[in-house]
C-alpha positions in Angstrom: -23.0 -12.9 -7.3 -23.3 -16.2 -5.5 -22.6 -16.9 -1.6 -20.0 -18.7 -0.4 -19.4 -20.3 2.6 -15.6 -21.0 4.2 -14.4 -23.3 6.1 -12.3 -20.8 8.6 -10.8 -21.3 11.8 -13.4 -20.7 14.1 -16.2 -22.7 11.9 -18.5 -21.2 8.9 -17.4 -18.0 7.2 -20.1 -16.7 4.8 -18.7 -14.6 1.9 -19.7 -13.7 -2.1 -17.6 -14.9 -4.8 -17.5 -13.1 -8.8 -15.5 -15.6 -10.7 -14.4 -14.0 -13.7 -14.6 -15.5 -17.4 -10.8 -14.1 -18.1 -8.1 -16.6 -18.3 -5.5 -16.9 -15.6 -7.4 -13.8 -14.1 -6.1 -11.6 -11.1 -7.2 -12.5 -7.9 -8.3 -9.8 -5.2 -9.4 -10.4 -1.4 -11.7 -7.2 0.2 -12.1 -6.7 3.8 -14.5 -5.3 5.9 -14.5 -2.5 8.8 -14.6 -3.0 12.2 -17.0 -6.0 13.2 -18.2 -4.4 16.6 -19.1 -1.2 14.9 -21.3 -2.5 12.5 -18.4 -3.3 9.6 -20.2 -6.4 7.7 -18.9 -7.4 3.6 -21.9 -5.1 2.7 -20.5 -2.1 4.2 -20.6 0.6 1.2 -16.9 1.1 0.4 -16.6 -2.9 0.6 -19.0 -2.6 -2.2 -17.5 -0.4 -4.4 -14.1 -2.1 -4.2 -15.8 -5.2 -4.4 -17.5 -3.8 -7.7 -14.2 -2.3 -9.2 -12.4 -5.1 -9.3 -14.8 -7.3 -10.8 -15.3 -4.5 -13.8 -11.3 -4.9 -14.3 -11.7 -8.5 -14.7 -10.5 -10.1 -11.3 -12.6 -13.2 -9.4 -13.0 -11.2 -6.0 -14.4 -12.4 -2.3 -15.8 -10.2 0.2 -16.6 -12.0 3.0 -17.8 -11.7 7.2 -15.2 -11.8 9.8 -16.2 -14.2 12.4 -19.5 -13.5 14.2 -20.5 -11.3 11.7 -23.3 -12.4 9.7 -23.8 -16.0 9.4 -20.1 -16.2 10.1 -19.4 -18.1 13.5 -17.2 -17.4 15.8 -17.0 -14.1 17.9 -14.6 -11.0 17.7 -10.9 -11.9 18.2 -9.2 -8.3 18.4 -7.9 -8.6 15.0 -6.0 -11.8 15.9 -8.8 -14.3 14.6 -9.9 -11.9 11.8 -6.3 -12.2 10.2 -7.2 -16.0 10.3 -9.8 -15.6 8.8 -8.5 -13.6 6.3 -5.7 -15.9 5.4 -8.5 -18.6 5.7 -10.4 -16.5 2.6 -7.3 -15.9 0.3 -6.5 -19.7 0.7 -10.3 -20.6 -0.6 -9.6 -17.7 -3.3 -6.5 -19.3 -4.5 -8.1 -23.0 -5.0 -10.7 -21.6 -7.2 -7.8 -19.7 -9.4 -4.8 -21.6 -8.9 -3.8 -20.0 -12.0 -4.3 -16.2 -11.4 -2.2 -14.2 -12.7 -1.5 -11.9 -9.3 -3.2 -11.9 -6.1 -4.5 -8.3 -4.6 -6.1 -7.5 -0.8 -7.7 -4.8 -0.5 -9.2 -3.4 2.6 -11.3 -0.3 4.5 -10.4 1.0 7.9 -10.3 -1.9 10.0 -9.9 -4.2 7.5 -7.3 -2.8 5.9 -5.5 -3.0 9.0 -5.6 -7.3 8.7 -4.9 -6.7 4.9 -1.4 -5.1 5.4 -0.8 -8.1 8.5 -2.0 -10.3 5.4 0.4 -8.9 2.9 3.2 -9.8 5.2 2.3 -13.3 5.6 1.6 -14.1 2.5 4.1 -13.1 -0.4 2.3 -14.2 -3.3 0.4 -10.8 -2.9 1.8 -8.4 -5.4 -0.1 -5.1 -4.3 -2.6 -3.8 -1.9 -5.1 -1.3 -1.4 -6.0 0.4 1.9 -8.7 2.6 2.4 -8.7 4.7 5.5 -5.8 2.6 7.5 -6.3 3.7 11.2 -3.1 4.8 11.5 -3.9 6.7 14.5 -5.7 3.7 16.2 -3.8 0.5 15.6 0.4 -0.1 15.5 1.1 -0.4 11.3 5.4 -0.6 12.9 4.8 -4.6 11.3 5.8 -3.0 7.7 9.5 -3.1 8.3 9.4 -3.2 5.1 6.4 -3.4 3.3 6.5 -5.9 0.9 5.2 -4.3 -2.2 4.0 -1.2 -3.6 0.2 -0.2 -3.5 -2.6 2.6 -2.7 -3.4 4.3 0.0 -6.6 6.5 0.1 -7.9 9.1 3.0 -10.7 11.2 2.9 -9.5 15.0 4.1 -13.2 15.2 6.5 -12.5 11.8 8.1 -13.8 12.4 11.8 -12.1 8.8 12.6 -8.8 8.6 11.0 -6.8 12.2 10.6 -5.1 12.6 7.8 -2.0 13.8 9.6 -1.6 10.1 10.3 -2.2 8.8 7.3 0.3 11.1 5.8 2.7 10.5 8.3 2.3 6.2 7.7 2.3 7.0 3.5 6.0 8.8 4.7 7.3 6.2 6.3 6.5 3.6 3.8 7.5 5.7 1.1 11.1 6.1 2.1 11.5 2.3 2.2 13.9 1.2 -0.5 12.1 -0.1 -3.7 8.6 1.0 -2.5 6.4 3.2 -4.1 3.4 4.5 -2.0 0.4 5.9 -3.9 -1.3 8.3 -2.0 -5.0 9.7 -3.1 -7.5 12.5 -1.2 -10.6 12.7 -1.8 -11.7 16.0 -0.4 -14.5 16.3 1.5 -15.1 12.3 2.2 -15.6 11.4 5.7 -14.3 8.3 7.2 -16.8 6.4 5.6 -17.0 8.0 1.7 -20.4 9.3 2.4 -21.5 10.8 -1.0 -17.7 10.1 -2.3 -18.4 6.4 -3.5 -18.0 7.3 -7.0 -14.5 9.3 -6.4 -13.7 6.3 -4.5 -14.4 4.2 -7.2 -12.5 6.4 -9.8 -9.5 6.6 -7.7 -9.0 2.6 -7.3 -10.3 1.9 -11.2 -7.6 4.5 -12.0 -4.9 2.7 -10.0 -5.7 -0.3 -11.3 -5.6 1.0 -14.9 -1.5 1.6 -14.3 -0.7 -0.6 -11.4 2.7 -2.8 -12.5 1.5 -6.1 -11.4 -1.1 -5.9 -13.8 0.4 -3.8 -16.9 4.1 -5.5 -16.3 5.3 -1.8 -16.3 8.1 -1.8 -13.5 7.3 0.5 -10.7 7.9 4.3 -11.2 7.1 7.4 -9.1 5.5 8.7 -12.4 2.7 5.3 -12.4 2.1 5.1 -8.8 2.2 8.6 -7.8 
């Protein structure tokens, strides 16, 4: 897959690009854990999302939040990142100015920017969030959540409970219009350690129904 580099707020943001050969293809945006705990675009789970999407046919980008990797910059408390974020869907969507939707997906941390993203931005029709941090960061800013997506939580994570991941899922659930999948994956720690292959299974399954690919309209029966 080729590197990319982005011209993001802060200066250079490195990144890797799969264009697809589909027509009008889906576009899909993956971010990466936290950067001052080692979260990088290589991270494992970044991978495998990274890796499903491209075997449904999207282009994808995974790229490094600012001072990660040959991305400049330093750490910005999640301000910058979701700069940098919006920075990456924006190069995403000149290369595919024709896609047919446009997906972020995102683990722990950086599915924490992803849902700020999604409500900034409301050309994205669905999202994916592994392990939100529910219990570390304020998620209050989805009043309402935009669209519909996936949610997935390990039932051993040691860094997110699942209490409040189920308790988030809840909330969003009961917003008008919105349908919240919601997947374990028993025994998968925060960080899918010996799960990547559930994990992958999960999201290809999702993807398989999800409406703003199949033009099925939303049902509890599809999304679970």
């Amino acid at each position: 897959m080729p590197e990319v580099i982005i011209n993001g707020p802060e200066g250079r943001l490195e990144g890797r690009y799969h264009h697809s050969k589909i027509p009008n293809a889906p576009i899909a945006l993956v971010l990466h854990p936290h950067p001052q705990h080692g979260g990088t675009m290589n991270n494992k789970v970044v991978y495998t999302l990274f890796q499903v999407f491209v075997q449904r046919g999207f282009s994808v980008l995974r790229f490094n939040f600012r001072g990660v990797g040959r991305s400049q910059g330093s750490f910005d408390r999640g301000e910058g990142e979701l700069s940098d974020a919006a920075s990456a869907l924006d190069w995403l969507q000149t290369y595919n100015p024709d896609a047919s939707a446009s997906w972020v997906a995102g683990f722990s941390f950086g599915a924490w920017i992803g849902m700020q993203l999604l409500m900034r931005r409301p050309e994205i029709a669905s999202f994916i969030s592994i392990s939100p941090p529910a219990n570390l960061y304020d998620f209050t800013f989805l009043a309402p959540c935009p669209v519909s997506g996936l949610m997935v939580q390990g039932t051993a994570d040691e860094v997110v409970p699942e209490a409040s991941v189920t308790k988030l899922v809840h909330k969003l659930s009961n917003q008008r219009d919105i349908t919240i999948r919601y997947d374990l994956v028993p025994g998968a720690n925060h960080y899918f350690q010996s799960h990547a292959e559930e994990l992958a299974k999960t999201v290809d399954q999702y993807l398989s129904v999800a409406p703003s690919l199949t033009g099925e309209p939303v049902t509890k029966a599809n999304a679970r």
